[in-house]
C-alpha positions in Angstrom: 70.2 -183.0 -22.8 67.9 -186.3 -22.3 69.8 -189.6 -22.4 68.1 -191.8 -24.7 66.5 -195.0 -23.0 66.2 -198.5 -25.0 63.5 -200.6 -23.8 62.5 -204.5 -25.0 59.1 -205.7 -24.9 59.0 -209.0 -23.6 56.6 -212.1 -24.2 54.2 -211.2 -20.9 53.9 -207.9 -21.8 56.1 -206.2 -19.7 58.9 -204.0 -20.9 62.9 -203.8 -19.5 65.4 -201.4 -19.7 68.5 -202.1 -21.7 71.6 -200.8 -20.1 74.6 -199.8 -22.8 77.6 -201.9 -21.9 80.3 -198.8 -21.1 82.0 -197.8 -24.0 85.7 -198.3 -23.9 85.4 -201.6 -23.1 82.7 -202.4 -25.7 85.5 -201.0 -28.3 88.2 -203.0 -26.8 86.4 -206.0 -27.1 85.2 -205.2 -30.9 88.8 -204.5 -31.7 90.3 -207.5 -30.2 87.6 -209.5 -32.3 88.7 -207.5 -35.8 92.2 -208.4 -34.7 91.9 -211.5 -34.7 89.8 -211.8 -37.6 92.2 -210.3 -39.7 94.9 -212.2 -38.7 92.8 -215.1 -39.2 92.0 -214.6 -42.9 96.1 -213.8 -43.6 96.7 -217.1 -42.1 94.3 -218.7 -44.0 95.5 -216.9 -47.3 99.4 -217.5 -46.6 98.4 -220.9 -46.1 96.3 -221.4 -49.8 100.1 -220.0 -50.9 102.4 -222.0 -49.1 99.9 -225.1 -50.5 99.4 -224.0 -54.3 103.3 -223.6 -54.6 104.0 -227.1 -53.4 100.8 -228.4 -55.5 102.2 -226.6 -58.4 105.5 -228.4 -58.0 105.7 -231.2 -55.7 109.4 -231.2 -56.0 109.7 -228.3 -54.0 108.4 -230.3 -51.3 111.3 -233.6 -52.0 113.9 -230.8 -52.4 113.2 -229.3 -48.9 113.3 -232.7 -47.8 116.7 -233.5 -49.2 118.1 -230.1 -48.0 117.3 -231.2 -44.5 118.6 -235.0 -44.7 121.9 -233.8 -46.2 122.1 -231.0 -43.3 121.1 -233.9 -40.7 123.8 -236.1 -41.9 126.5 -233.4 -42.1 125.7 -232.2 -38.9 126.3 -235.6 -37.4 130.5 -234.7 -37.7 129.8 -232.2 -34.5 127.5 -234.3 -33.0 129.5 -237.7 -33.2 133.0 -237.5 -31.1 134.4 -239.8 -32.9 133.7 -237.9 -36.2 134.1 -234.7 -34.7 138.1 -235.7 -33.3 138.6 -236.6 -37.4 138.2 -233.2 -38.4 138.0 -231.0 -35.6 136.5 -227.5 -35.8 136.4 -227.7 -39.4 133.3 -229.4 -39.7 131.6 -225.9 -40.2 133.2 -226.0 -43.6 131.1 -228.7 -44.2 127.7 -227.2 -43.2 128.4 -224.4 -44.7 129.3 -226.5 -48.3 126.0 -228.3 -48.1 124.3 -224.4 -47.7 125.8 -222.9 -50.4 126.4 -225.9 -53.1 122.9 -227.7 -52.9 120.6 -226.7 -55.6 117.3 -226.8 -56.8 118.4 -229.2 -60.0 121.3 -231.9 -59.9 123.2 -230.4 -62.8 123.4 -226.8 -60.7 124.4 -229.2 -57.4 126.7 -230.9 -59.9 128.0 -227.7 -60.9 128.4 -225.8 -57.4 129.8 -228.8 -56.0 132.6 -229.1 -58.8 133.4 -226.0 -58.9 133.7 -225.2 -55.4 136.0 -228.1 -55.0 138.3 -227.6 -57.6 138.4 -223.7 -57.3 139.4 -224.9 -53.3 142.1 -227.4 -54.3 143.6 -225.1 -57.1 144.0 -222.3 -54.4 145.1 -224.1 -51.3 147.7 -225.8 -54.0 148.6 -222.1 -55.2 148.7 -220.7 -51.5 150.8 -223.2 -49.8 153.5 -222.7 -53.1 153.6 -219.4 -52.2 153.7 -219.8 -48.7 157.1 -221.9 -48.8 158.3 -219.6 -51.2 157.5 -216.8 -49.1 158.9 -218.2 -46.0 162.3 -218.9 -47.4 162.8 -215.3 -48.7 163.5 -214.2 -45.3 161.0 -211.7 -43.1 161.7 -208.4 -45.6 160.4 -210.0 -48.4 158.0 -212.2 -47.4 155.2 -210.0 -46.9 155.9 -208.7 -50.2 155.7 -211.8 -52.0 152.4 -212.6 -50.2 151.2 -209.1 -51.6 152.3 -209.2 -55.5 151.2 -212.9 -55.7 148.0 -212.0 -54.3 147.7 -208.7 -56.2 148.3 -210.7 -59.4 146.0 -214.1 -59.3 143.1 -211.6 -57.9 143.6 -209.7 -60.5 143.8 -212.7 -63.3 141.2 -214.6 -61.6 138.6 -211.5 -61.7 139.6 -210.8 -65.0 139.0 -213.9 -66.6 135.0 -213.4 -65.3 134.5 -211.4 -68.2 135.0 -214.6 -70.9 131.8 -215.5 -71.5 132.6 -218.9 -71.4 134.1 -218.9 -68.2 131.6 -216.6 -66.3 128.9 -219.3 -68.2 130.5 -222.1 -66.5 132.8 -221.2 -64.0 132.1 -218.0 -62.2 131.4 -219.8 -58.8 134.3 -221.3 -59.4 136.4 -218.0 -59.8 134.8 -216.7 -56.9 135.8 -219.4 -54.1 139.4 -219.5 -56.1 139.5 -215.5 -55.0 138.0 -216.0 -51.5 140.5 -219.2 -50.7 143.4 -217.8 -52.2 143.3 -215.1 -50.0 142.2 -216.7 -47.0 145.4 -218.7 -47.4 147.8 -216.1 -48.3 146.5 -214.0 -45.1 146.4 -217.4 -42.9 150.1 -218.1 -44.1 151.1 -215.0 -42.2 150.3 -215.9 -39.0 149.5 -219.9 -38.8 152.6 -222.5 -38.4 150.5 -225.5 -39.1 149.0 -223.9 -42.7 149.2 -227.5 -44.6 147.5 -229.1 -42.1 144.6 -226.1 -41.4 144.2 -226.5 -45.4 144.3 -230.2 -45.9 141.5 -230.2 -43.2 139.4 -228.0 -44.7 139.8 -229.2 -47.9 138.6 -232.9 -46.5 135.7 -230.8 -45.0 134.6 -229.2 -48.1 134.3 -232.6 -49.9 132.6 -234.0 -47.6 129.7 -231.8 -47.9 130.3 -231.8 -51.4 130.0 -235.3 -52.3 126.7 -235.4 -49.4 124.7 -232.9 -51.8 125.8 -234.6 -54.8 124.9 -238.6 -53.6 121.5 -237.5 -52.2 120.8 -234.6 -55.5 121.3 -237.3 -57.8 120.2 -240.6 -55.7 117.1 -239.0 -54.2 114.2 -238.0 -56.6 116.6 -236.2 -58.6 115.5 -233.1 -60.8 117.2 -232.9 -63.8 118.0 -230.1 -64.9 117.8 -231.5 -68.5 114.9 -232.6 -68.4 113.3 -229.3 -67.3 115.1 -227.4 -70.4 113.9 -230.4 -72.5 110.3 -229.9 -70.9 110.5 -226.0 -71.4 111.3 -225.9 -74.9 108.8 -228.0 -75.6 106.0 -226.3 -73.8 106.8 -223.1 -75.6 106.1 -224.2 -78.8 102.8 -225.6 -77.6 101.6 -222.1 -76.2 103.4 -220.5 -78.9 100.5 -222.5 -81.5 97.9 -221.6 -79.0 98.4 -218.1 -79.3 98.9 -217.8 -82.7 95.5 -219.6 -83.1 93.1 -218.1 -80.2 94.9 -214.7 -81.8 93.6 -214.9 -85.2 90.7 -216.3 -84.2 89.8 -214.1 -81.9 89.8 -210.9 -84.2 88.1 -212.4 -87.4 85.4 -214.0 -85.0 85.1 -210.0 -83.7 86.2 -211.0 -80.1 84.1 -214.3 -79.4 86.1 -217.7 -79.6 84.8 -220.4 -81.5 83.5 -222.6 -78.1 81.2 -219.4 -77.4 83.0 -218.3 -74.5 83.5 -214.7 -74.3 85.9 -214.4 -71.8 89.8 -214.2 -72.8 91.7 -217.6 -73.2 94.9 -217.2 -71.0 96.1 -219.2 -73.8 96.6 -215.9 -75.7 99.0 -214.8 -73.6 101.0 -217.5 -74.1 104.0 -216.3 -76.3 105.0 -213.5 -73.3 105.8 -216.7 -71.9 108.1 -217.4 -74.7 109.8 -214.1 -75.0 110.4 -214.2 -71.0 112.4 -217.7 -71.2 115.1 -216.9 -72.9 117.4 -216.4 -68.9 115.8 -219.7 -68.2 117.1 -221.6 -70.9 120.1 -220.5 -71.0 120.7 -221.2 -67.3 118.8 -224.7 -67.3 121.4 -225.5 -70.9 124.4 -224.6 -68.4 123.4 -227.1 -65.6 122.4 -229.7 -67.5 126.2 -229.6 -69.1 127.6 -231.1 -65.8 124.9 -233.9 -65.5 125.3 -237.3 -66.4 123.8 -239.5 -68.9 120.3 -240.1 -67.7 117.0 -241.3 -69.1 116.7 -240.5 -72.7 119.6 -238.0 -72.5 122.8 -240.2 -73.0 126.6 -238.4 -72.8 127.1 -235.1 -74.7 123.5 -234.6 -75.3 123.8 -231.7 -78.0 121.9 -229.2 -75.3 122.9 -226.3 -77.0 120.8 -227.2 -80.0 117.6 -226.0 -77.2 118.9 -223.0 -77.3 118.8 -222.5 -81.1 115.2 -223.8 -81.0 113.8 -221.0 -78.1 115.8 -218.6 -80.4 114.4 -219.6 -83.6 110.5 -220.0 -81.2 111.5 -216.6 -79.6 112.2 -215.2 -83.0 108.3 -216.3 -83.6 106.7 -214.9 -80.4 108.0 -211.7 -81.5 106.0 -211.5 -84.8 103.0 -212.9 -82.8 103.2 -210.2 -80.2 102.9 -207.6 -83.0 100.3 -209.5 -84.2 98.5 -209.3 -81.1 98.7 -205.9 -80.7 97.5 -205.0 -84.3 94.5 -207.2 -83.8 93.7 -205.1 -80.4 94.0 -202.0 -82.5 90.9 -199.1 -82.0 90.9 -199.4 -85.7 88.5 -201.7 -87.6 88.8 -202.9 -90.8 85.3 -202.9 -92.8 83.7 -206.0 -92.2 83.8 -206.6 -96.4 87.7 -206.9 -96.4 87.8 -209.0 -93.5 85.1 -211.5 -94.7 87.2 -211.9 -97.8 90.3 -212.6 -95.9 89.1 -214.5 -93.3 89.4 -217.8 -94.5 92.6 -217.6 -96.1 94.1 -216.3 -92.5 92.4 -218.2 -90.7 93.8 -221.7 -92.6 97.2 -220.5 -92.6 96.7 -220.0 -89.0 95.9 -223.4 -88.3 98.5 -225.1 -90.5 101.2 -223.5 -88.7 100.5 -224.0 -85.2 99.9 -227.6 -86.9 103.3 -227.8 -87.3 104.1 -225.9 -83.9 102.4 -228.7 -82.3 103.8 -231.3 -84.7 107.5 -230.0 -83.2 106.5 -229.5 -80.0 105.6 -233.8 -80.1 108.4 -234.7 -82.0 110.8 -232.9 -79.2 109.0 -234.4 -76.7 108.7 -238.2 -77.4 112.4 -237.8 -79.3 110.6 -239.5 -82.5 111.3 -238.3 -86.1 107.9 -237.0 -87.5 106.3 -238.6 -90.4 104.2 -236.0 -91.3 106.2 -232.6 -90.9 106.9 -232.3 -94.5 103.2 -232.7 -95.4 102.6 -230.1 -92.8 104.9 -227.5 -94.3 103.5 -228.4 -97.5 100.2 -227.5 -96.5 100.8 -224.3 -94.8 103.3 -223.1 -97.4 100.2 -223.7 -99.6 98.1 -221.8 -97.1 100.7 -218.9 -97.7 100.1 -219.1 -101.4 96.3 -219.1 -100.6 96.4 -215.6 -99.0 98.5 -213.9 -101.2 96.1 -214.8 -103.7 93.6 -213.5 -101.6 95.4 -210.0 -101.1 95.6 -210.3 -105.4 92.3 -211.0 -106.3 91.2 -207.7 -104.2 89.7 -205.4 -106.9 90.6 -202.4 -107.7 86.6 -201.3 -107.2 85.4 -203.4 -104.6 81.7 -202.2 -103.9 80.1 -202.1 -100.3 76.4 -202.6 -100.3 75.1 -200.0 -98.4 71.1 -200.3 -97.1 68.8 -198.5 -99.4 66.9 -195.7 -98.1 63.6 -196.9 -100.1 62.3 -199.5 -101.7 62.9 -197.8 -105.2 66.5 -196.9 -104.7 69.5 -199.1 -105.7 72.1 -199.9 -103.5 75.2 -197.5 -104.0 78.6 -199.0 -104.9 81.5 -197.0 -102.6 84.6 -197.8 -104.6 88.2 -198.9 -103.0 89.4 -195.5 -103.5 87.0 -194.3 -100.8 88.1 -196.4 -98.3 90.6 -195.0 -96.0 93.8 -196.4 -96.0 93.9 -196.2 -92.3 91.1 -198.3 -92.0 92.6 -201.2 -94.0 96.1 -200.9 -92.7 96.0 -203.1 -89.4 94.4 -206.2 -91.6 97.0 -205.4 -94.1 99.9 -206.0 -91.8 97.8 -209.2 -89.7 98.0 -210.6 -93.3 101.9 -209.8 -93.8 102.5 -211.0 -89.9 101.2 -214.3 -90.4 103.0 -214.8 -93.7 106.0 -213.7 -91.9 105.2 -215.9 -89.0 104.8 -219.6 -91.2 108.1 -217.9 -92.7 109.9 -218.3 -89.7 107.9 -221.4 -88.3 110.6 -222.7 -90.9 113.4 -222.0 -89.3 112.2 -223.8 -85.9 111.8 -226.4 -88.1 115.3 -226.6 -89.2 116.2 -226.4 -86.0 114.4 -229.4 -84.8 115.5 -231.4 -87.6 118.7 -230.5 -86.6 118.2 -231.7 -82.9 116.8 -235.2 -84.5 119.8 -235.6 -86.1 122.6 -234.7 -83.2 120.7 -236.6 -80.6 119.6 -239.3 -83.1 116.0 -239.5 -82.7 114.3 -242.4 -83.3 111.7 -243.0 -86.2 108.5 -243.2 -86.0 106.2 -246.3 -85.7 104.7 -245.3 -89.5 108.6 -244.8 -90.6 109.8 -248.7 -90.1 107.5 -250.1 -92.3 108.5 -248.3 -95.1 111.9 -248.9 -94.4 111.3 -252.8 -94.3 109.6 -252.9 -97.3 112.2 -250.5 -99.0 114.4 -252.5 -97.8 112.6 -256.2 -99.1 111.9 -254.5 -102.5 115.6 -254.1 -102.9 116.2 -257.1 -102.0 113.9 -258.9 -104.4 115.2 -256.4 -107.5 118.5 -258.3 -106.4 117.1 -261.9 -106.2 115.7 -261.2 -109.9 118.3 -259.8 -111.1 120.8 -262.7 -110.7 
């Protein structure tokens, strides 16, 4: 077989021979170079990740920080002599505390950190009482002791993690009780000095304790308060987006009102709301064990959050429905809609008005002025559509296009309409009189928030009040 040749003609006119590079090492190279290159681009992508999650958040970032400082300075009782001959080997309690108790938030530090220290106290207390009353019942029966004791509080303690309120609050807590309880009742058996090998790990324990609280609380703290107080807000917010970009969406036949025919993410807002409900209820525990701070003073009524994502939950539920009905393969005629459009399209807006009305009054911690107007309005709204639904004849005629110029248009009565076909706008129209319906009950439970955490009125509210006030006193002037 001929070997092919590859020749290049050069500038002069003369030709060369180009010799083929041998092949292995012509693969070697190429696959070194791909290697590279591929490692190259998943750097570069790991790196856009590792920078979007700290953009997204820069607390991550101070967190990190304050992980590391409270590590540095814990770490300084092996380091140190000095330090190291006050507690001994049981500075590793210490590093290990700050590990396990510093959190993300200052009320989940808060609550670690208490926990872990009182569950610690309450068991070396227990253990040593059994420990001396062991001791004194001679060799038979100590081991006994030391086994029904231990048999019993395990037992108690891992019971009691099925009250909710206790597993809510305290499950940490029950946990170390467990761990230390029996790392003292087994210790006891064989160690003389027990008091002392507990007092010293006890001193440890707060030690790194009280580290992760000072610098969680006196370092760009993260409340967890805040972030509940933040969340519940925001969920209202996306709740009114959806609810609008929904309806909008489907009686504008899939084009939004700026002309842009891609899909909002806004729509997608309430799966945000139906997924928050561990969040809350975790951020509402942590921010129990914080202190007053900000515009959350002592026994902020947090729990009252919780009934507002319920009650905004127990909305995002109709609105998912409603989502899914307007993605339906079956379309209403275009007659029906147009007749109905209006009236769902206004009762729409005046709801996630007062979505949005909430959502501000939540977040500045100011009584509204105008949430009664606003419920007026889309209670109105309300009426409006199920007039609309009324005034639908019984013979509502479709123009069809004439064949000719002669021939009349054709009425098509109702009664030859599918019901099929009218069903999905049907039940938009009974979803959105069902969501404004429970739009009301968020809006008790605001008002209700106002009230426990007293809110303060509104800039448009004191005036009124003054001159209420100065009218009642002039009735009095003229009256005596």
């Amino acid at each position: 077989m001929a070997k092919l040749e590859w020749r290049l003609t050069v500038p002069d006119g003369s030709s060369e021979e180009l010799v083929p590079e041998s092949g292995w090492i012509h693969r070697a190279w190429m696959g070194l170079f791909q290697l590279i290159l591929a490692l190259k681009l998943k750097f570069l992508r790991f790196s856009e990740k590792i920078w979007k999650v700290g953009v997204d958040d820069p607390r991550r970032v101070f967190h990190c920080l304050k992980v590391g400082v409270a590590l540095t300075l814990v770490s300084l009782f092996y380091y140190m002599r000095p330090l190291y001959n006050g507690v001994g080997q049981t500075a590793m309690w210490a590093v290990m505390t700050v590990v396990v108790v510093f959190e993300y938030t200052v009320g989940a530090t808060l609550s670690k950190g208490l926990n872990r220290g009182m569950a610690t106290f309450l068991a070396g207390f227990l253990g040593i009482a059994v420990h001396s009353l062991a001791t004194q019942s001679g060799e038979k029966a100590e081991p006994i002791i030391r086994g029904i004791s231990l048999f019993l509080l395990a037992s108690m303690a891992t019971f009691s993690r099925f009250i909710p309120t206790v597993k809510s609050r305290f499950d940490y807590g029950v946990s170390i009780f467990i761990l230390t309880f029996s790392l003292v009742s087994i210790s006891g058996h064989r160690v003389d000095k027990l008091v002392e090998l507990a007092h010293e790990r006890l001193a440890t324990i707060a030690i790194g304790g009280s580290i992760c609280m000072m610098i969680s609380i006196l370092i760009c703290p993260i409340w967890a308060g805040e972030d509940l107080h933040s969340l519940v807000t925001r969920n209202m917010e996306k709740l009114a987006n959806s609810l609008d970009g929904c309806v909008v969406e489907y009686f504008n036949d899939g084009r939004s009102e700026t002309g842009d025919e891609e899909p909002c993410q806004k729509l997608q807002g309430y799966k945000c709301v139906l997924n928050s409900k561990a969040t809350e209820e975790s951020l509402a525990n942590f921010a129990r064990w914080e202190p007053a701070h900000g515009h959350f003073g002592f026994r902020h009524p947090w729990k009252q959050y919780l009934k507002i994502g319920t009650a905004t939950r127990f909305c995002a539920y109709c609105v998912e429905a409603l989502n899914g009905t307007t993605n339906s393969d079956i379309k209403a005629p275009d007659f029906i809609k147009k007749h109905l459009s209006d009236a769902c399209k206004r009762l729409s807006s005046h709801s996630c008005n007062v979505l949005k009305e909430l959502a501000t009054t939540t977040k500045t911690m100011r009584k509204s002025a105008n949430i009664n107007l606003l419920v007026g309005e889309m209670n109105a709204a309300v009426e409006d559509l199920q007039n609309a639904l009324k005034s639908l004849p019984h013979q509502l005629v479709m123009l069809l296009p004439p064949s000719t110029e002669n021939e009349k248009k054709q009425p098509v009565p109702m009664a030859n309409i599918p019901l099929m076909d009218i069903l999905p706008l049907v039940t938009i129209t009974s979803l959105l009189i069902e969501i404004a319906t429970r739009i009301e009950g968020v809006v008790d439970e605001v008002d209700e928030l106002a009230g426990l955490a007293n809110f303060k009125p509104t800039d448009d509210q004191k005036p009124k009040q003054n001159q209420t006030i100065g009218q009642e006193a002039m009735e009095a002037l003229q009256q005596v």
